[in-house]
TILUM-798777 format. One record per residue: x, y, z of N, C-alpha, C in turn; residue in three letters. Coordinates in pm, whole numbers, plus 50000, padded with zeros to 5 digits. Example, Ala and Ser with C-alpha at 12.3 -4.5 7.8 and 13.67 -1.06 7.14 Angstrom:
<sites>
SITE  n_xx  n_yy  n_zz ca_xx ca_yy ca_zz  c_xx  c_yy  c_zz rest
SITE 51319 49431 50780 51230 49550 50780 51320 49670 50780  ALA
SITE 51285 49775 50708 51367 49894 50714 51290 50003 50787  SER
</sites>
This chain:
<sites>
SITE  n_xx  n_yy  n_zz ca_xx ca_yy ca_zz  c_xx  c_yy  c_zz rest
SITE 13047 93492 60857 12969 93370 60876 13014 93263 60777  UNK
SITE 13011 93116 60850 13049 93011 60784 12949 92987 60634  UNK
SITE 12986 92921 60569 12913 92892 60450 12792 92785 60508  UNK
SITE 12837 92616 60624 12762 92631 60651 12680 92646 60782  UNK
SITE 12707 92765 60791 12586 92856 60870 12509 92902 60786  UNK
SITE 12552 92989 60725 12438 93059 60610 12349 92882 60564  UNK
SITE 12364 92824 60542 12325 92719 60442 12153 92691 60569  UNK
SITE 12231 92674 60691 12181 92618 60799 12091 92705 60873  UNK
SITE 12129 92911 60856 12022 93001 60852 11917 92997 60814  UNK
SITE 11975 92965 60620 11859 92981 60519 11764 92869 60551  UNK
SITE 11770 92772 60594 11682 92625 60616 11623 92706 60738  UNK
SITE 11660 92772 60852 11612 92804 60989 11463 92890 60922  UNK
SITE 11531 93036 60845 11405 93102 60780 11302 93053 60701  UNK
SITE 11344 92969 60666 11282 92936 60560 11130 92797 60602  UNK
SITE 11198 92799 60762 11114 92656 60813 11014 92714 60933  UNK
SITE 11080 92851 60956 11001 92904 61113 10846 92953 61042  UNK
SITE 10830 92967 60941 10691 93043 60914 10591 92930 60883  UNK
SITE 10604 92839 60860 10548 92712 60838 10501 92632 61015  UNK
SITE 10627 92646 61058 10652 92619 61180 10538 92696 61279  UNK
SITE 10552 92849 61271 10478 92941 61351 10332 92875 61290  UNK
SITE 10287 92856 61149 10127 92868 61126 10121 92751 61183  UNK
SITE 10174 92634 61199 10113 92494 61271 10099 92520 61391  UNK
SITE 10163 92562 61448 10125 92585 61640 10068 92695 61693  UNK
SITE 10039 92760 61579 09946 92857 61586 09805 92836 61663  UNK
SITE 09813 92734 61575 09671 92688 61529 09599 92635 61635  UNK
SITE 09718 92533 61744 09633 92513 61901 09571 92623 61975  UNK
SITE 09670 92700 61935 09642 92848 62028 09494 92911 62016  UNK
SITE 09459 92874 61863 09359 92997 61842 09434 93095 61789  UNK
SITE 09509 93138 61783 09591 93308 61739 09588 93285 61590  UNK
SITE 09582 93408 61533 09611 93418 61382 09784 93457 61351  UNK
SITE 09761 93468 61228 09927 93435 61135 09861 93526 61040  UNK
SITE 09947 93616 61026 09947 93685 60898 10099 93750 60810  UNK
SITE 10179 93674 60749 10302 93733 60721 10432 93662 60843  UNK
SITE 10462 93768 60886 10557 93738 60974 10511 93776 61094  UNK
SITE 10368 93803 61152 10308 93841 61287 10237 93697 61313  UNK
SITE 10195 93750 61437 10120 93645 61524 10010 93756 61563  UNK
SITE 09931 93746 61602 09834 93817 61671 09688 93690 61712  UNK
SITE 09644 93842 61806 09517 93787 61860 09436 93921 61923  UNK
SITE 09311 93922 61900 09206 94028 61967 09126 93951 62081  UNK
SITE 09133 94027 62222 09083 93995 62315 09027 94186 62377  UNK
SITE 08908 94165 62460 08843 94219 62570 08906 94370 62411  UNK
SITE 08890 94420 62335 08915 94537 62265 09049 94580 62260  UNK
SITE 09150 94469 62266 09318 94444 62294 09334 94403 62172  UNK
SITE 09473 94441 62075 09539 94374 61965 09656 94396 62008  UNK
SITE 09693 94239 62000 09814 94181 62051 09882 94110 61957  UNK
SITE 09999 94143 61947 10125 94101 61858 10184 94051 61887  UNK
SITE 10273 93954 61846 10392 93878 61871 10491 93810 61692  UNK
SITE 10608 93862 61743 10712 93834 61595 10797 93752 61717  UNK
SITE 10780 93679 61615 10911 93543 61643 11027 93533 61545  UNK
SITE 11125 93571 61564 11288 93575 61465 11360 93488 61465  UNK
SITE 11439 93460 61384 11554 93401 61383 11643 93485 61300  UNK
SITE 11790 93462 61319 11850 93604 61265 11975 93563 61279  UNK
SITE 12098 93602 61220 12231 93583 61263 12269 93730 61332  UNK
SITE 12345 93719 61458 12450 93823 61514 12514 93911 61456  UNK
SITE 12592 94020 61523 12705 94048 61437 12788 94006 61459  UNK
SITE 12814 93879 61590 12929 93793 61601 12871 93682 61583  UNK
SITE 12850 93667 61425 12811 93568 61371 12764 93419 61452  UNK
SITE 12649 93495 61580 12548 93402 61628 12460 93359 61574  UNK
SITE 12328 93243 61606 12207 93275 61561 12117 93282 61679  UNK
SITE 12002 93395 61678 11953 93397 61793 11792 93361 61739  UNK
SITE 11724 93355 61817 11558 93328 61818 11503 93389 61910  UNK
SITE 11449 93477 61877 11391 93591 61959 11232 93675 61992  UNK
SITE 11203 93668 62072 11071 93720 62055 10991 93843 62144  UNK
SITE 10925 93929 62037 10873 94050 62077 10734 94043 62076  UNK
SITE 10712 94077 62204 10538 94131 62236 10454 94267 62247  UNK
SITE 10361 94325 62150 10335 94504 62179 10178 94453 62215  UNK
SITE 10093 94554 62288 09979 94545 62278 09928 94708 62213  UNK
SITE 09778 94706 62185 09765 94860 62162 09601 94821 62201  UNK
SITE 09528 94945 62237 09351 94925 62196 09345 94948 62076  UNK
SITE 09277 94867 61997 09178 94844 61920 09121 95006 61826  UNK
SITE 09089 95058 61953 09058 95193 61896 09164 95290 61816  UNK
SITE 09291 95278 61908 09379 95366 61879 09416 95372 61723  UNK
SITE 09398 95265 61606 09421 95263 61450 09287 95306 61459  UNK
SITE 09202 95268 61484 09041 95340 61451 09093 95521 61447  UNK
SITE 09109 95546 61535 09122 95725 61521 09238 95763 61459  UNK
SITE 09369 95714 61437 09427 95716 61361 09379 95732 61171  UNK
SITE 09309 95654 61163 09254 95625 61006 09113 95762 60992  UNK
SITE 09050 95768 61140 08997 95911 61147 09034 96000 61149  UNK
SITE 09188 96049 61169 09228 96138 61184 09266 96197 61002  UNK
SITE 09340 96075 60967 09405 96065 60818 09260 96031 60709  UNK
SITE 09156 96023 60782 09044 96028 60613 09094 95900 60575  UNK
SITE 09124 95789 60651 09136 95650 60584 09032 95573 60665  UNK
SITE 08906 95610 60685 08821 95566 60765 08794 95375 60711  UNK
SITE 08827 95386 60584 08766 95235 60484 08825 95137 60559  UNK
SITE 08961 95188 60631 09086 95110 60677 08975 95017 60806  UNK
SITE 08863 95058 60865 08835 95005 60928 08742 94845 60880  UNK
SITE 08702 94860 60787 08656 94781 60720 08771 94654 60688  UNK
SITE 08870 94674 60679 08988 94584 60655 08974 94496 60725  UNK
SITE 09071 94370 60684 09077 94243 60774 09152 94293 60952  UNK
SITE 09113 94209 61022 09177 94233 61161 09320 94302 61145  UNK
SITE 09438 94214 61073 09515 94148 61039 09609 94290 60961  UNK
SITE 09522 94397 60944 09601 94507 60909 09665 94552 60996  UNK
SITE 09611 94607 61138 09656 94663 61264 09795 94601 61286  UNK
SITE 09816 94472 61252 09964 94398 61282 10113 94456 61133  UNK
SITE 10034 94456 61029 10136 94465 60946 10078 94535 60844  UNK
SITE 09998 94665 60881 09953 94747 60774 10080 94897 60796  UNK
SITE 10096 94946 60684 10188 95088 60668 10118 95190 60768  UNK
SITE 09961 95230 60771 09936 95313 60847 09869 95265 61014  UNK
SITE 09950 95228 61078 09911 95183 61188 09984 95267 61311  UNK
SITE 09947 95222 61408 10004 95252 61530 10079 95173 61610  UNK
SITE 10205 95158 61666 10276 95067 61703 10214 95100 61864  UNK
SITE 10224 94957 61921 10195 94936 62025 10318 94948 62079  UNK
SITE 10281 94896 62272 10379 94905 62342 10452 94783 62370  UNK
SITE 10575 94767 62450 10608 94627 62419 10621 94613 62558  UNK
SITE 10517 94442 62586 10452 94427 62725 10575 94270 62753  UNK
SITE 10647 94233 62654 10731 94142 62637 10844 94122 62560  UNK
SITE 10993 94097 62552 11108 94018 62490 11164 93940 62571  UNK
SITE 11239 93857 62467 11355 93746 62497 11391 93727 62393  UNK
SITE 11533 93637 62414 11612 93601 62317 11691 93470 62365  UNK
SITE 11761 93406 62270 11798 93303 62305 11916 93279 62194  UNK
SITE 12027 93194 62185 12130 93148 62084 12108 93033 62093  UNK
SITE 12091 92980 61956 12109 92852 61920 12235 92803 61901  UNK
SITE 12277 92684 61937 12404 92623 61943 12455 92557 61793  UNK
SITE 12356 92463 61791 12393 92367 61677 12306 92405 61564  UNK
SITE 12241 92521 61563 12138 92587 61438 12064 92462 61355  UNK
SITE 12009 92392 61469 11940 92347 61421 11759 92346 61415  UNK
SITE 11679 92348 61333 11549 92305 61366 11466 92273 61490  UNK
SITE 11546 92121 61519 11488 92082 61672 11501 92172 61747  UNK
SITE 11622 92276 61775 11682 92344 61890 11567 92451 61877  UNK
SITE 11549 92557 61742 11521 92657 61728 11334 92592 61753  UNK
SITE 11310 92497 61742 11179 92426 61768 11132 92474 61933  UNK
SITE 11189 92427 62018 11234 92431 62141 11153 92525 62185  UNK
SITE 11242 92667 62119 11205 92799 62179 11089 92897 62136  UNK
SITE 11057 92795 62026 10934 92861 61941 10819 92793 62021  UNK
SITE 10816 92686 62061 10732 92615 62171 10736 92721 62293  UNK
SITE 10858 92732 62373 10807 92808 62500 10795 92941 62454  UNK
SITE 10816 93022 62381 10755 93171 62341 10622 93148 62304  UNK
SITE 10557 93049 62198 10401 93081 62188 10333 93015 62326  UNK
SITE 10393 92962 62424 10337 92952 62556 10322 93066 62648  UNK
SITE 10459 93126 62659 10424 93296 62645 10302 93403 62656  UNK
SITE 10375 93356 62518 10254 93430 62418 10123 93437 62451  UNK
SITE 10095 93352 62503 09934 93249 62547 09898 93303 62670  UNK
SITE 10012 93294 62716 10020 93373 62906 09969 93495 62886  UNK
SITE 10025 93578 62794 10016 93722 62848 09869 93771 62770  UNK
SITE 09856 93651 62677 09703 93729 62608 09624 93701 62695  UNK
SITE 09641 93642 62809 09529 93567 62913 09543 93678 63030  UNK
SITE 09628 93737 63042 09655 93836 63147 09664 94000 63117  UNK
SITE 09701 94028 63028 09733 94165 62957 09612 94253 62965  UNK
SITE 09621 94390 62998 09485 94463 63020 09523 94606 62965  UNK
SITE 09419 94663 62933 09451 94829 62903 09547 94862 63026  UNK
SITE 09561 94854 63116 09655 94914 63223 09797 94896 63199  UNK
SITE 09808 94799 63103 09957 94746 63083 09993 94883 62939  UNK
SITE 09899 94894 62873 09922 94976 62773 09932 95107 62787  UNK
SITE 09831 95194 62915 09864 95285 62977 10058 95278 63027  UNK
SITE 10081 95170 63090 10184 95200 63207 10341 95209 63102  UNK
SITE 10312 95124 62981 10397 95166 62911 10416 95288 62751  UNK
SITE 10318 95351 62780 10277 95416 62675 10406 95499 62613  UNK
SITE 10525 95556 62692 10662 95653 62659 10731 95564 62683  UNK
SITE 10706 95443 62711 10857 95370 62672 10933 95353 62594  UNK
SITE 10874 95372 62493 11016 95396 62367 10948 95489 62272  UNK
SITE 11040 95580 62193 11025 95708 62147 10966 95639 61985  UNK
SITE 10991 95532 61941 10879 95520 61868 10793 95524 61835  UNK
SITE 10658 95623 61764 10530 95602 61799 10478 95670 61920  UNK
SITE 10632 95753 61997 10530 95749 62133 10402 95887 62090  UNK
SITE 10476 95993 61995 10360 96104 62042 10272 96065 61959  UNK
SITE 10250 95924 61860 10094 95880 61827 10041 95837 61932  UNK
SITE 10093 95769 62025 10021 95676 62099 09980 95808 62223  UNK
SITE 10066 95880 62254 10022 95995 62367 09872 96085 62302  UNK
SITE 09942 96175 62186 09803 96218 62168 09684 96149 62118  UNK
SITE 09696 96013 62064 09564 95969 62032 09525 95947 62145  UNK
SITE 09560 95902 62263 09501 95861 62388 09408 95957 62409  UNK
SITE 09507 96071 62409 09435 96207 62486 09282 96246 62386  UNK
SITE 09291 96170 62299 09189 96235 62186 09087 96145 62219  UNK
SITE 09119 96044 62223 09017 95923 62270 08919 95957 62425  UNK
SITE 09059 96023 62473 08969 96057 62613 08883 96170 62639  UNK
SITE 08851 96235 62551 08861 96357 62484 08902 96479 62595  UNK
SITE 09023 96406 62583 09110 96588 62623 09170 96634 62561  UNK
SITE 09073 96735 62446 09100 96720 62321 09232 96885 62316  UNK
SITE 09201 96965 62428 09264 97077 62423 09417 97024 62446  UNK
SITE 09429 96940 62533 09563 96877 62572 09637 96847 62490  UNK
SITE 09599 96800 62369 09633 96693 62273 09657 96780 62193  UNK
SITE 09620 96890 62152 09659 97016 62061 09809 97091 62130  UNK
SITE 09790 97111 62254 09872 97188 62332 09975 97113 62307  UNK
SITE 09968 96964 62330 10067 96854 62312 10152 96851 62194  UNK
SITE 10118 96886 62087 10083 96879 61933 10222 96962 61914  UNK
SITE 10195 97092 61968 10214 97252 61973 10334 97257 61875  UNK
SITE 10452 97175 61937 10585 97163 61886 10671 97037 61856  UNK
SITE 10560 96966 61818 10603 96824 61782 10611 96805 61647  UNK
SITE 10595 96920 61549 10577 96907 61392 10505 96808 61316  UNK
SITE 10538 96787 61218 10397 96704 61125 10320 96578 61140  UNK
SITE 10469 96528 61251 10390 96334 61245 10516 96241 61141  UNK
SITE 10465 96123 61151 10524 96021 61047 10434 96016 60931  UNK
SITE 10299 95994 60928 10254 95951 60825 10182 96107 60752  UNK
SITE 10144 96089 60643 10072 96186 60547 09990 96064 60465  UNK
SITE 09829 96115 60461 09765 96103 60345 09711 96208 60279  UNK
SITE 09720 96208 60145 09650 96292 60062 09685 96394 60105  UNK
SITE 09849 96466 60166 09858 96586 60186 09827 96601 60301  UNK
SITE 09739 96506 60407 09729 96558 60562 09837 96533 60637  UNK
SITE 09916 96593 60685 09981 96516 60789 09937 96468 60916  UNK
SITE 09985 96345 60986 09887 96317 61078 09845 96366 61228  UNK
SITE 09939 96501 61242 09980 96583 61348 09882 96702 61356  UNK
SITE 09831 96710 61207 09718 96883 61170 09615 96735 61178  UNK
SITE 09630 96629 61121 09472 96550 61165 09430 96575 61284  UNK
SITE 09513 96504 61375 09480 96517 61507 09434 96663 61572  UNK
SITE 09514 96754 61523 09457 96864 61548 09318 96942 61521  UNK
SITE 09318 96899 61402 09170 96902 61326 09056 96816 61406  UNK
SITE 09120 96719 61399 08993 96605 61460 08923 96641 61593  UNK
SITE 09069 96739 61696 09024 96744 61822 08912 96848 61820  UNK
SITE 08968 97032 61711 08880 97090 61713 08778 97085 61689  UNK
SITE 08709 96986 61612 08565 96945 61526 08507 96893 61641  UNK
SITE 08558 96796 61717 08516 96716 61853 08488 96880 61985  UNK
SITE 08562 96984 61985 08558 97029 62079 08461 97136 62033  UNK
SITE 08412 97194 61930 08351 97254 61852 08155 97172 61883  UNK
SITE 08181 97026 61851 08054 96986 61858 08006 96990 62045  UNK
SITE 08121 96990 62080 08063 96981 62260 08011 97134 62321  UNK
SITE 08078 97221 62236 07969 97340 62202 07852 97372 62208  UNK
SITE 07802 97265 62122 07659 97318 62060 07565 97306 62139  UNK
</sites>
């Protein structure tokens, strides 16, 4: 990359986060960091807006959309004994360490020509229009239909479902040979949580 490109990057990063909180702000949507979000009908909805150089030293502007329920970090933080987590600002679910990644109900991308501001302006305008669209349309069904679309996250997002729904034997069976999980607190991993959580749940339907 040219010297100035980099020069003309660093001005791009350095202007989109300023950029994102002002037009935010028609929307209604919150800003926290480098997310966008918004809570609708028990929906948390994300959106990251980038700018970035190529590896053939392009610059692109790009944008990703996940949704998740609401609940799904709720039982998550039940599962892991981080129940306080619920008490937190909205604003964790988007860019907290113990979360659950949603599914992604949207991308695009785009190259800027002349790396400039105005240009990269442009596209930050029609993505939070987007953006706007799909929080107006987006439903738990969209989050069902993509739930294994990408192997990220997927067996949080599979067995918490199943736990939520309480099919709680499923979700163990599910478990069976999937080993510990990504996250650990305090020594739990979040794979024996879930497991734990289901038997206590299937234990009380017992009584």
């Amino acid at each position: 990359m040219k010297r100035e490109q980099q020069r003309k990057l660093r001005e791009l990063k350095k202007t989109l986060p300023k950029m994102l909180k002002e037009k935010a702000k028609a929307y209604k949507m919150k800003k926290k960091d480098y997310m966008i979000w918004y809570s609708i009908n028990d929906l948390f909805i994300e959106c990251m807006i980038d700018v970035r150089e190529t590896v053939d030293d392009r610059c692109c502007c790009s944008i990703q959309v996940k949704i998740k329920p609401l609940w799904i970090d709720d039982l998550l933080w039940d599962c892991l004994g981080m129940e306080n987590n619920k008490a937190e600002p909205m604003s964790l679910r988007a860019i907290g360490a113990f979360t659950v990644s949603g599914v992604e109900v949207y991308s695009d991308y785009a190259y800027l020509k002349e790396w400039t501001r105005e240009e990269m302006e442009t596209y930050v305008d029609l993505y939070l229009e987007k953006f706007n669209q799909i929080m107006n349309e987006v439903t738990i069904d969209d989050f069902y239909a993509h739930i294994s679309d990408n192997t990220y996250h997927e067996e949080l997002r599979v067995s918490l479902t199943m736990a939520y729904n309480t099919r709680y034997q499923e979700a163990i069976e599910y478990l069976k040979d999937k080993g510990e999980g990504i996250f650990c607190n305090k020594g739990l991993w979040i794979h024996d949580g879930i497991k734990q959580y289901c038997k206590t749940m299937m234990n009380k339907q017992q009584v």
